[in-house]
C-alpha distance (Angstrom), angle and dihedral (degrees) to the residues before:
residue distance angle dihedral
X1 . . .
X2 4.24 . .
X3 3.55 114.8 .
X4 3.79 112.0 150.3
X5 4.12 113.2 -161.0
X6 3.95 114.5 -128.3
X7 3.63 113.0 -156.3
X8 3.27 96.5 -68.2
X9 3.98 91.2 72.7
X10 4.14 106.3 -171.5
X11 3.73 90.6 -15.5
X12 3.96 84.4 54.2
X13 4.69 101.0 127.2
X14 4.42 76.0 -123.2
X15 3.60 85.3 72.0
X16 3.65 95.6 108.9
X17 4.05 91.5 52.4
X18 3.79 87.0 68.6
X19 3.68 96.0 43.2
X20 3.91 86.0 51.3
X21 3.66 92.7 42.8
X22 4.00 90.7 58.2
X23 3.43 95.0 34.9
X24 3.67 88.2 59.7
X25 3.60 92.4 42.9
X26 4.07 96.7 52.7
X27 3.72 102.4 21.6
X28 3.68 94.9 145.8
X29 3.48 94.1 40.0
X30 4.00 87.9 60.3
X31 3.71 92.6 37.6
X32 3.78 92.3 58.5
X33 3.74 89.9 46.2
X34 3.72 89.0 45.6
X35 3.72 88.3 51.6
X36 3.72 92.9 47.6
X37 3.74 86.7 50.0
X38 4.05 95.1 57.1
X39 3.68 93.4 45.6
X40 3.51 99.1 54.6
X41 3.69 89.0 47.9
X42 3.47 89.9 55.1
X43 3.41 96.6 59.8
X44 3.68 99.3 45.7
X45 3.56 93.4 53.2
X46 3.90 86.3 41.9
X47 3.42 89.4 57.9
X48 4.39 138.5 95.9
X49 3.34 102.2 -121.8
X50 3.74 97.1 -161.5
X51 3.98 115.0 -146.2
X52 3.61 99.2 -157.5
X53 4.12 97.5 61.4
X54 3.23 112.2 79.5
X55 4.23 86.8 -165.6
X56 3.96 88.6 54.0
X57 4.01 86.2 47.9
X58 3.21 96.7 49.7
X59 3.48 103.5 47.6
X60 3.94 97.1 44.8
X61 3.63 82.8 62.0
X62 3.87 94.8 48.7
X63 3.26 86.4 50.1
X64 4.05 100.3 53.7
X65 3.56 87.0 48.6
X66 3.62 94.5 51.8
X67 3.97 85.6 57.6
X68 3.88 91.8 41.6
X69 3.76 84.0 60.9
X70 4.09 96.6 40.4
X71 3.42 91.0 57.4
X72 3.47 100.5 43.1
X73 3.90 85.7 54.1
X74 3.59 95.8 50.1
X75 3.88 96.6 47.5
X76 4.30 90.5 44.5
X77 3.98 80.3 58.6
X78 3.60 100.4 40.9
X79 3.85 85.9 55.0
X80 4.04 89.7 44.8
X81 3.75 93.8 -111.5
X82 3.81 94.3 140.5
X83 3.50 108.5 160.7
X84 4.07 98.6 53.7
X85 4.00 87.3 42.9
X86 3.95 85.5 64.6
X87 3.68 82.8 52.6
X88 3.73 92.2 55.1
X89 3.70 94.8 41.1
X90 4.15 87.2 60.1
X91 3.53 84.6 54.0
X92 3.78 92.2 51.1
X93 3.28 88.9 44.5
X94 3.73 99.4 51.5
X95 3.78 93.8 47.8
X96 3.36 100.1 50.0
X97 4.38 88.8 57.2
X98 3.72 81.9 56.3
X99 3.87 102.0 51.3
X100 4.11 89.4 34.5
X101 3.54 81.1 54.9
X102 3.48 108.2 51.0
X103 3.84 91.9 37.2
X104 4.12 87.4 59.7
X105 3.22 102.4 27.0
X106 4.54 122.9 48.7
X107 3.80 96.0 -168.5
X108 3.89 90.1 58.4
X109 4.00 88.1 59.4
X110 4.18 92.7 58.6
X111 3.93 77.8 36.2
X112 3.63 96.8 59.0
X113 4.27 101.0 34.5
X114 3.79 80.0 54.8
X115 3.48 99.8 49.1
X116 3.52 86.4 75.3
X117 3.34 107.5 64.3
X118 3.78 85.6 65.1
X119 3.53 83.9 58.9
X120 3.34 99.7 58.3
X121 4.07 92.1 51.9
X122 3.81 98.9 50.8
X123 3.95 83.4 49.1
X124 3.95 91.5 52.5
X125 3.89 92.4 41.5
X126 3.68 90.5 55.4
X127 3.86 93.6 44.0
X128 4.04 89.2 49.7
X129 4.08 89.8 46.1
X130 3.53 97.0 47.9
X131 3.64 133.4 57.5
X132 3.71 104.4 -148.4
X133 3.73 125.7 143.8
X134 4.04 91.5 -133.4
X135 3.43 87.7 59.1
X136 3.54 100.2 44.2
X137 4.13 99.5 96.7
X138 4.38 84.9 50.7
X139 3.99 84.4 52.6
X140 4.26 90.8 46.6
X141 4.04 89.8 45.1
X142 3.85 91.4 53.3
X143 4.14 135.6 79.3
X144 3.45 134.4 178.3
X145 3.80 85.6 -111.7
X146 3.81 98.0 47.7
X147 4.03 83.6 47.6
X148 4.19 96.7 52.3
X149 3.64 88.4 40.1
X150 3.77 89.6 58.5
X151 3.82 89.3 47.9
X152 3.35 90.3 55.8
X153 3.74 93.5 59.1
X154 3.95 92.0 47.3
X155 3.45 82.3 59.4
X156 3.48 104.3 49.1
X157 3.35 104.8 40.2
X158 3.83 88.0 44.7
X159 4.09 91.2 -122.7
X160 3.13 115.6 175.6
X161 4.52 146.1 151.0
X162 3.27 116.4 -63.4
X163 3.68 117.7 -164.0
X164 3.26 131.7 -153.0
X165 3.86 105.4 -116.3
X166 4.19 80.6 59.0
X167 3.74 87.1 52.1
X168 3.39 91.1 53.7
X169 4.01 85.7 51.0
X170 3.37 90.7 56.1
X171 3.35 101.9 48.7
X172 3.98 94.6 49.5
X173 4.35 85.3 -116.6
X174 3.66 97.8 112.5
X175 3.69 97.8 124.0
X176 4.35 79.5 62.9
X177 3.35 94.0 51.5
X178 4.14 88.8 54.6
X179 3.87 91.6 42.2
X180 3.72 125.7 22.0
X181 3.91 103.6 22.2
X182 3.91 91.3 38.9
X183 3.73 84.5 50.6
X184 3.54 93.3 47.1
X185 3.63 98.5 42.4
X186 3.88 90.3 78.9
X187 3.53 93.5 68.8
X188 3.92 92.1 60.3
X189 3.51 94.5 50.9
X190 3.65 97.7 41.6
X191 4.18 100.7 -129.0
X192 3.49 120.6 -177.5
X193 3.50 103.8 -91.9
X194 3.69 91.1 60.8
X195 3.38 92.0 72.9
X196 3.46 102.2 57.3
X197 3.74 85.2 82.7
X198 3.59 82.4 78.2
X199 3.71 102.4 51.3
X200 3.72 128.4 77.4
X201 3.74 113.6 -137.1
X202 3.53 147.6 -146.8
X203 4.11 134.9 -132.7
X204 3.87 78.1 -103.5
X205 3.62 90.2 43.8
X206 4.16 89.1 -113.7
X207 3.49 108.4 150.0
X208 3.91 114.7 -98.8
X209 3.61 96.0 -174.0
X210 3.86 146.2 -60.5
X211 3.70 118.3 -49.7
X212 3.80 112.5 -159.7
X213 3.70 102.3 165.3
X214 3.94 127.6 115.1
X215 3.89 105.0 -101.2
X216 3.91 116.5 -152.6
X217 3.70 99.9 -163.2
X218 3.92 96.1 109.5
X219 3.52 93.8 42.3
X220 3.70 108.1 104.3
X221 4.08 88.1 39.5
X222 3.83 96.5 54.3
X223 3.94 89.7 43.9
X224 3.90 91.5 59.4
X225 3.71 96.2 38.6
X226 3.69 86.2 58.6
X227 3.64 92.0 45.3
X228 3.49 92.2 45.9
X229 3.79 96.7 54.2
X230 4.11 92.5 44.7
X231 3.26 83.7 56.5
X232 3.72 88.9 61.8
X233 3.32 99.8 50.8
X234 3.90 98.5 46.7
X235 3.80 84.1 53.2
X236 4.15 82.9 57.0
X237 3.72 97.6 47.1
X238 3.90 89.0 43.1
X239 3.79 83.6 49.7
X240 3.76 88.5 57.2
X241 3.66 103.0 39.8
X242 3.91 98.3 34.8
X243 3.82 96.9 -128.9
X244 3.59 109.2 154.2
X245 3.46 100.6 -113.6
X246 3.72 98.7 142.6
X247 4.09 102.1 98.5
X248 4.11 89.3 44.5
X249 3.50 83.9 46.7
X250 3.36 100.6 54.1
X251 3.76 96.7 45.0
X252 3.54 91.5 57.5
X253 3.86 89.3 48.5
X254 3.74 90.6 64.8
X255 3.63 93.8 49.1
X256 4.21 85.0 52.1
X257 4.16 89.6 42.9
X258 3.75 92.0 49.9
X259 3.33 98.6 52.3
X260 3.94 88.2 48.3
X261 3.74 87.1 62.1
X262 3.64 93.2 42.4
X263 4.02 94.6 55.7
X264 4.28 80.4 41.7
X265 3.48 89.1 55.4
X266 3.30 96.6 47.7
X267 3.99 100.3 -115.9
């Protein structure tokens, strides 16, 4: 696939060539994303949402922001913006550890509501420590009593940071944490060997010249990673609400594993 940016890059009014180009390219890799997409709307608008349980709370609302972030991922790609969809898969992927978490597991809820209070203090701390005027309303909000009073509470309810290598633990997805959100992180923090995607290079890998073009080749494999972790968290949320998702589930998960072997084999 050629498409050359003008100086417009992204923003360029040829935008929607690309995004017809790839859609073209991968249309039933986007329609069985799309499909995935409906059908896990469905059932969280299908389902009781019950305002008393704080578990059932918090995991609806995991679980919308688990779509908020599939979406986003699958419309960054459809456009061609590959580097920031890796960005938004990591975020996929991170949320869904949470809410598989907290589904399986009901110390990680306590765990995660408390988490935040920890929050709060190392954003006070840095307000007090530094002088800067975006932090200036924090600094006004806060007292020295407000601040040992929240103390207190870290200590008595235990709270403390979780990271997320233990939320992967917790949610039985270490083996993601290793592979696809390691993988993944380097695109957030902007590491060397991202930015090779923008370099053109050489049999001796000497660099030709700048390359500042959208490149497809990940495509298919960051669509079905994404897939592959919504699927995850539906299966949570169905866990918690008792839906019946398994058969729809498990139809989609064939479409996700056979594309897997198709990108293994090659096809």
């Amino acid at each position: 696939m050629a498409f050359e940016f003008d100086n417009d890059g992204f923003l360029s009014e040829r935008s929607s060539e690309l995004e017809d180009d790839i859609y073209a390219t991968y249309h039933d890799l986007f329609e069985g994303a799309r499909r995935i997409n409906h059908d896990c709307h469905a059932l969280l608008f299908a389902a009781d949402i019950r305002n008393r349980d704080r578990q059932a709370i918090i995991v609806a609302t995991l679980f919308m922001r688990v779509l908020d972030h599939y979406q986003a991922t699958i419309i960054l790609l459809g456009r061609g913006v590959v580097a920031p969809a890796r960005v938004t898969l990591r975020a996929l992927v991170e949320c869904t550890l949470k809410l598989r978490a907290i589904a399986i597991n009901p110390d990680a809820l306590e765990a995660f509501i408390n988490e935040d209070l920890v929050d709060r203090l190392k954003l006070i701390n840095k307000a007090r420590n530094n002088a800067y005027p975006n932090l200036e309303e924090t600094r006004a909000a806060t007292t020295d009593d407000g601040v040992e009073e929240l103390k207190r509470e870290i200590t008595q309810r235990g709270a403390k940071e979780i990271r997320t290598e233990q939320w992967s633990r917790l949610a039985g997805m270490h083996d993601w944490y290793i592979t696809n959100y390691s993988l993944l992180s380097k695109a957030v923090h902007t590491q060397v060997r991202e930015l090779e995607d923008y370099l053109k290079l050489g049999n001796s890998d000497e660099i030709q010249q700048l390359h500042y073009a959208p490149s497809m080749d990940e495509l298919p494999l960051l669509i079905h990673t994404a897939a592959h972790c919504v699927l995850i968290a539906v299966s949570a949320f169905d866990k918690e609400f008792e839906m019946g998702f398994g058969p729809k589930g498990d139809e989609h998960a064939k479409f996700v594993d056979a594309a897997f072997r198709a990108i293994d084999d090659g096809i």
